[in-house]
Backbone as CSV, one residue per row, in Angstrom:
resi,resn,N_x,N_y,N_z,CA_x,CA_y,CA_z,C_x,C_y,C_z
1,UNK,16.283,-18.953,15.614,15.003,-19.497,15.194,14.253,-18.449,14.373
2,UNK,13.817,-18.867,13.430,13.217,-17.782,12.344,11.621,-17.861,12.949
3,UNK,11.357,-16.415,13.692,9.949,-16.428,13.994,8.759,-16.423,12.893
4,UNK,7.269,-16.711,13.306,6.446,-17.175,12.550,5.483,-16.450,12.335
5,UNK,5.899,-15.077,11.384,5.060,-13.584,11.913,4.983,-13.256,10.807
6,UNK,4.716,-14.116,8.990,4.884,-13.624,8.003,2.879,-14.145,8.042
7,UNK,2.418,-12.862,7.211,0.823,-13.212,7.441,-0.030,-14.010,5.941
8,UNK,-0.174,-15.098,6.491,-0.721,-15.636,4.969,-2.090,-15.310,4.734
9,UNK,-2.546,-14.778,3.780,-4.073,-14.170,3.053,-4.717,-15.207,2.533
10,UNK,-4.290,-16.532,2.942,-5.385,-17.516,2.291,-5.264,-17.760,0.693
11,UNK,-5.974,-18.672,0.279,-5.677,-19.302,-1.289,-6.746,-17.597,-2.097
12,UNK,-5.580,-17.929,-2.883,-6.177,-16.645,-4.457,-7.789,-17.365,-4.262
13,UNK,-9.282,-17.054,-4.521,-10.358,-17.828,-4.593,-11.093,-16.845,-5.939
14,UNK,-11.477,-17.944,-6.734,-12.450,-16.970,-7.500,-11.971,-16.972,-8.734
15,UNK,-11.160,-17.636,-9.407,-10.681,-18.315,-10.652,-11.612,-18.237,-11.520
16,UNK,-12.034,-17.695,-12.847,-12.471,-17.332,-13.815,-12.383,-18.455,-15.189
17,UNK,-11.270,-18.861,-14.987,-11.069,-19.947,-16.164,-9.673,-19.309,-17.133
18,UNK,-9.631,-17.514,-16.689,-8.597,-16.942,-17.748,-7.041,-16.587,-16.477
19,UNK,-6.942,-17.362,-15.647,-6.224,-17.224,-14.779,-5.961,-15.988,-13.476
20,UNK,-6.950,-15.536,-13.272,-7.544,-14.504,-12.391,-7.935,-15.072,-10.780
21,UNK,-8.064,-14.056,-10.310,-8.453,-14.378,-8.471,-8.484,-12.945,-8.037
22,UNK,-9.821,-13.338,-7.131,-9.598,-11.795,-6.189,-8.572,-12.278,-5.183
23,UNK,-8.212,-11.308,-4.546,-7.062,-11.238,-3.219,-7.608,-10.976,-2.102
24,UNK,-7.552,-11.858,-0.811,-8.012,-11.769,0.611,-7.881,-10.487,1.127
25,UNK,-8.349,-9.931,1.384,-7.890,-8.286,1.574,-8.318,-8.314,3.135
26,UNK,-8.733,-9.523,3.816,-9.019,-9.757,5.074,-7.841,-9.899,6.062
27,UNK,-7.987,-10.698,6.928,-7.879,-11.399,8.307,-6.549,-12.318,7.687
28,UNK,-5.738,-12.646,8.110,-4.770,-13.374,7.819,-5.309,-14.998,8.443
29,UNK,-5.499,-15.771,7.503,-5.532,-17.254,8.231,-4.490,-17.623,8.369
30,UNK,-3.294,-17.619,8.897,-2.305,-18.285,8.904,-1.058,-17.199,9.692
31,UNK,0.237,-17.725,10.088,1.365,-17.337,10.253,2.381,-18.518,9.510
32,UNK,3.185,-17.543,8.902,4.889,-19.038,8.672,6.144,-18.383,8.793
33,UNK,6.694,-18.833,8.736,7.759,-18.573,9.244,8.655,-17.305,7.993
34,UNK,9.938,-16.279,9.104,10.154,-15.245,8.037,11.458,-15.623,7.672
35,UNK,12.241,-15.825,6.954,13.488,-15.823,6.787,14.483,-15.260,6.886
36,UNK,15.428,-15.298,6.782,16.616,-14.473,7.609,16.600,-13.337,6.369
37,UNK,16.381,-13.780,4.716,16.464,-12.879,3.607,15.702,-11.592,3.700
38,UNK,14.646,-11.835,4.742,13.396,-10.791,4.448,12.948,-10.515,5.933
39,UNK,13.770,-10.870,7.382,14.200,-10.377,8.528,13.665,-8.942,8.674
40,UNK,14.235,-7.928,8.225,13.316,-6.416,7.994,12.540,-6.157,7.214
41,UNK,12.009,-6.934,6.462,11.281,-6.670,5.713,8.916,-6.984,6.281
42,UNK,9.028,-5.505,6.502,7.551,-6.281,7.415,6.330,-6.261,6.714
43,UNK,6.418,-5.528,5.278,5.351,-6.034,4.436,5.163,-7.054,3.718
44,UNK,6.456,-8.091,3.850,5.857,-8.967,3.163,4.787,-9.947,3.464
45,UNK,4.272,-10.733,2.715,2.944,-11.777,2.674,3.257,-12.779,1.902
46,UNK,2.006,-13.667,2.596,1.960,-15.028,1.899,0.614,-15.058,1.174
47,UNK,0.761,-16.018,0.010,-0.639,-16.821,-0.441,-0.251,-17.793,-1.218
48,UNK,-1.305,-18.566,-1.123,-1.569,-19.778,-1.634,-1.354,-19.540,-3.424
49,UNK,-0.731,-20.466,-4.031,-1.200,-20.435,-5.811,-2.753,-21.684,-5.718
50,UNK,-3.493,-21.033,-7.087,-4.919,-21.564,-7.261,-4.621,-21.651,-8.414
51,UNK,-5.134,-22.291,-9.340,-5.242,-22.632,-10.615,-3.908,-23.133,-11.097
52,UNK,-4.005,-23.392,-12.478,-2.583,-23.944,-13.108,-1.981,-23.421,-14.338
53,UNK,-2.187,-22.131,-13.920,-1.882,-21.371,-15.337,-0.167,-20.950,-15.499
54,UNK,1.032,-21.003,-13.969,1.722,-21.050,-14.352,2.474,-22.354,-13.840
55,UNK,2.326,-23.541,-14.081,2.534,-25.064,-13.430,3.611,-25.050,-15.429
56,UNK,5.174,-25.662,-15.178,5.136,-26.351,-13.776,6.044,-25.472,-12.882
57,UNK,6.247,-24.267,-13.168,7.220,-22.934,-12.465,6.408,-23.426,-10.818
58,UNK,4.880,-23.319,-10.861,4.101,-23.353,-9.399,2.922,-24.085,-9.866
59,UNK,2.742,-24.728,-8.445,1.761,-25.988,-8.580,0.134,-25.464,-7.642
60,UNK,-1.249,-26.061,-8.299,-1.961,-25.361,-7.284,-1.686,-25.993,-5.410
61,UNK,-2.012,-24.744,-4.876,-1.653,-25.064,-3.281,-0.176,-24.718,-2.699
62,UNK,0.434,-24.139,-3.735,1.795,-23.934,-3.667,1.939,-22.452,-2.385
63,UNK,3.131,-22.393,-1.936,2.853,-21.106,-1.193,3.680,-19.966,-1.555
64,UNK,3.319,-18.849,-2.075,4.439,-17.703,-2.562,4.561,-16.664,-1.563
65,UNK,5.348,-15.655,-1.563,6.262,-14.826,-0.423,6.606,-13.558,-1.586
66,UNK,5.530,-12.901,-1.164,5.291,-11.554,-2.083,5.782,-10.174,-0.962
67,UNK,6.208,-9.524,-1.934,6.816,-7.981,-0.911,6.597,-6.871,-1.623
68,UNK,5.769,-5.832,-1.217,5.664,-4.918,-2.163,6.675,-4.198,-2.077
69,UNK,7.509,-3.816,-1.343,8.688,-3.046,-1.195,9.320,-3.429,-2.512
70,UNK,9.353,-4.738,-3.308,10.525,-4.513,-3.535,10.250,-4.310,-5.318
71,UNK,11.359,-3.536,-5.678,11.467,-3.363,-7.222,10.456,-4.448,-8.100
72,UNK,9.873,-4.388,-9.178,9.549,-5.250,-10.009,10.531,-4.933,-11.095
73,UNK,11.246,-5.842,-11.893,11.583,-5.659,-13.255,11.399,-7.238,-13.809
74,UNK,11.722,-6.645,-15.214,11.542,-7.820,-16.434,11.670,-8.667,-16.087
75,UNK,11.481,-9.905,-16.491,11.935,-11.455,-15.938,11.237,-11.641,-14.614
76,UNK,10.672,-10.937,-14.068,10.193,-11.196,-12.455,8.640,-12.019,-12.287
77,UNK,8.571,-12.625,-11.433,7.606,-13.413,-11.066,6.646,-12.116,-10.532
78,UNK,5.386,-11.889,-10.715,4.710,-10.780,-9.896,3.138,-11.330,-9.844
79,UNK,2.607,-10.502,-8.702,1.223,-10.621,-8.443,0.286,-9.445,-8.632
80,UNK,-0.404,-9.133,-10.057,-0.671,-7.906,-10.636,-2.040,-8.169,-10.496
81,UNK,-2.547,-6.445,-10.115,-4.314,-6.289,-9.485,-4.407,-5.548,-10.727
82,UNK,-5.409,-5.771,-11.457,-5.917,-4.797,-12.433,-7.715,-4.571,-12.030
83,UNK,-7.964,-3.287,-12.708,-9.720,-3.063,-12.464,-10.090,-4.287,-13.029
84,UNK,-11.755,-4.194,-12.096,-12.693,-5.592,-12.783,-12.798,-5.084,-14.186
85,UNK,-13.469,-5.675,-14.884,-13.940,-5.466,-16.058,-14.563,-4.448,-16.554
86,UNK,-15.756,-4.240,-15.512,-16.658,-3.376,-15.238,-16.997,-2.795,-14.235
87,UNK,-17.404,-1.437,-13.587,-17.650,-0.803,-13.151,-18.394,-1.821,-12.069
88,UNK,-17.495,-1.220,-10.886,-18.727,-1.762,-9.497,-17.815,-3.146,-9.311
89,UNK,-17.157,-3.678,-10.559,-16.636,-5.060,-10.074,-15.147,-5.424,-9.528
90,UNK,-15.080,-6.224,-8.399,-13.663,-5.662,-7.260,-12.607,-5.833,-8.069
91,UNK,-11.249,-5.420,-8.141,-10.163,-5.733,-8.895,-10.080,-6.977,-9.195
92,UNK,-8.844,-7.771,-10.436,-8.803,-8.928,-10.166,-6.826,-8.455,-10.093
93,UNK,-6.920,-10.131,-9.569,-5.365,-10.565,-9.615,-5.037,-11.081,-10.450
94,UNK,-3.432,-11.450,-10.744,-2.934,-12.896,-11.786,-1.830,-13.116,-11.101
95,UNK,-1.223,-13.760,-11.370,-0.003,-14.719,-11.097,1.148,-14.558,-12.254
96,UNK,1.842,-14.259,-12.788,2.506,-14.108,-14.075,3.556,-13.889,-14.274
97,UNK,4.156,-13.663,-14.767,5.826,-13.640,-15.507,5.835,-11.969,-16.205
98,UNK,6.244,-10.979,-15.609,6.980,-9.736,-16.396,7.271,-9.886,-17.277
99,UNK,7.078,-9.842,-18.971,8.195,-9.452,-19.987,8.413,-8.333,-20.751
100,UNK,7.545,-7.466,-20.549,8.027,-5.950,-21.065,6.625,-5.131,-20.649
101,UNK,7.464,-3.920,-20.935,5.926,-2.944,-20.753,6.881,-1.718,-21.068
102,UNK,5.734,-0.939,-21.228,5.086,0.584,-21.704,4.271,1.178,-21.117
103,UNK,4.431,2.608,-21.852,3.540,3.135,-21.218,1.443,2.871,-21.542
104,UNK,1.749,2.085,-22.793,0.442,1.330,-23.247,0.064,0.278,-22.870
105,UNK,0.772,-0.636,-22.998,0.610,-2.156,-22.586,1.818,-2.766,-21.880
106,UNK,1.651,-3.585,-21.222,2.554,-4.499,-20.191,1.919,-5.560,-20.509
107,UNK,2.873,-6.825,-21.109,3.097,-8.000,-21.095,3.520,-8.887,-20.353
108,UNK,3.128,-10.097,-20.290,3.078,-10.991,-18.997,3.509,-12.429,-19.460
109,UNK,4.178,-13.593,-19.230,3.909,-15.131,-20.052,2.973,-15.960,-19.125
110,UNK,2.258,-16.568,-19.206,1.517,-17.635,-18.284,2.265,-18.804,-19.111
111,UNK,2.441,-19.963,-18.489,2.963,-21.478,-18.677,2.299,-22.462,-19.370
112,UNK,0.547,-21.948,-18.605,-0.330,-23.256,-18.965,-1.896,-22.756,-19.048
113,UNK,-1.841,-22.653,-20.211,-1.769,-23.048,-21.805,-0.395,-21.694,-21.924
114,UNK,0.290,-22.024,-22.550,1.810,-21.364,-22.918,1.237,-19.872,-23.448
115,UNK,1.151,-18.715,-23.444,0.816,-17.930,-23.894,1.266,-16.381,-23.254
116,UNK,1.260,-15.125,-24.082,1.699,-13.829,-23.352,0.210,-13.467,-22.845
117,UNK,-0.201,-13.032,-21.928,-1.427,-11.709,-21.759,-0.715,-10.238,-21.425
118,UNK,-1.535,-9.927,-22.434,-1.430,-8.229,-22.703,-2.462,-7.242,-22.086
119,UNK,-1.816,-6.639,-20.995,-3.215,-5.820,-20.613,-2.488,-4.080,-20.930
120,UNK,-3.504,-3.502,-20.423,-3.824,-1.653,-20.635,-2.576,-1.364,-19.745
121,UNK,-1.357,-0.900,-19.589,-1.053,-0.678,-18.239,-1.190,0.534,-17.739
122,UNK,-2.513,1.381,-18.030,-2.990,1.968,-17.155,-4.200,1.429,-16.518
123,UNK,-4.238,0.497,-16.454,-5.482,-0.312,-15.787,-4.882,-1.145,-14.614
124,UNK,-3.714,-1.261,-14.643,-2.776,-1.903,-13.681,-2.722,-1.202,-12.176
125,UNK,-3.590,-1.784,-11.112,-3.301,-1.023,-9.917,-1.938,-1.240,-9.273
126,UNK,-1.940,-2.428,-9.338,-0.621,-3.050,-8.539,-0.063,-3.892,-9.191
127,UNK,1.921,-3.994,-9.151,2.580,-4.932,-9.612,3.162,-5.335,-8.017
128,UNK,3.173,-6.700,-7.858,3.985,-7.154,-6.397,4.779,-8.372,-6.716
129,UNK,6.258,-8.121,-6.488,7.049,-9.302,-7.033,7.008,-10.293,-6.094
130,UNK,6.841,-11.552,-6.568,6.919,-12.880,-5.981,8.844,-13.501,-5.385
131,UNK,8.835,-13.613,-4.572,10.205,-13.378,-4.143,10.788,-15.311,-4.427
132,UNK,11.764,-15.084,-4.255,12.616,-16.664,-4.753,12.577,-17.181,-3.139
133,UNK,13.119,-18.228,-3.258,13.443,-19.173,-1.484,14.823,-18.646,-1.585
134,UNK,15.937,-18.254,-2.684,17.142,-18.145,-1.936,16.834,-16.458,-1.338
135,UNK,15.869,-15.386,-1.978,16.168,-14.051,-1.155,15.187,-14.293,0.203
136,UNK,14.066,-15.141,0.606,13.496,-15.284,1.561,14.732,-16.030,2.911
137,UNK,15.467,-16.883,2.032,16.421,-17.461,3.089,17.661,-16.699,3.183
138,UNK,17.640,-15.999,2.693,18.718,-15.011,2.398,20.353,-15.343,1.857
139,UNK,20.103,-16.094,0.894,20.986,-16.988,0.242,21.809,-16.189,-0.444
């Protein structure tokens, strides 16, 4: 029986319109279940998808299975914290697609509206890859 000890952080909240969210940095509302793929693995987490910026890859309300342990590379689904905008304002998140980076900029694809975002990647606190159902089930 796959125990039910993976901690979900609640829906991304706080959507901007440019596909952004702060991250629950709280209390876990939730437990679900861990898979045999990710069995030792005890940092991973859950959250909710919000908005529809990468639909139809993920739908809003959808649930993703993020691990910081593990490698990010190209092609990867990830959940990237960059500084607010401005000073004093909390990081934000995105949801996005890896497609290259540097030591200047790191590129990303969103789905919907079809487009790359390009940010600083020294402004990048965190990259966290979004894991598949076959490495969660350990397929």
């Amino acid at each position: 029986m796959m125990p039910r000890d993976v901690p979900v952080y609640g829906t991304a909240a706080g959507g901007n319109g440019d596909g952004c969210f702060e991250l629950n940095q709280g209390e876990p509302i939730d437990f679900v279940r861990r898979g045999p793929g990710i069995e030792m693995a005890r940092d991973v987490y859950c959250i909710y998808v919000e908005g529809e910026s990468m639909v139809p890859w993920k739908e809003p309300g959808d649930m993703i299975y993020l691990d910081p342990a593990r490698k990010v590379r190209i092609g990867d689904y990830v959940v990237l914290v960059v500084d607010g905008p401005t000073r004093g304002e909390p990081p934000r998140a995105y949801l996005k697609r890896l497609v290259r980076r540097s030591p200047e900029q790191t590129t990303f694809q969103q789905y919907n509206p079809a487009k790359d975002v390009i940010f600083d990647t020294r402004l990048i606190k965190s990259m966290t890859r979004v894991l598949t159902m076959e490495e969660v089930l350990g397929v």
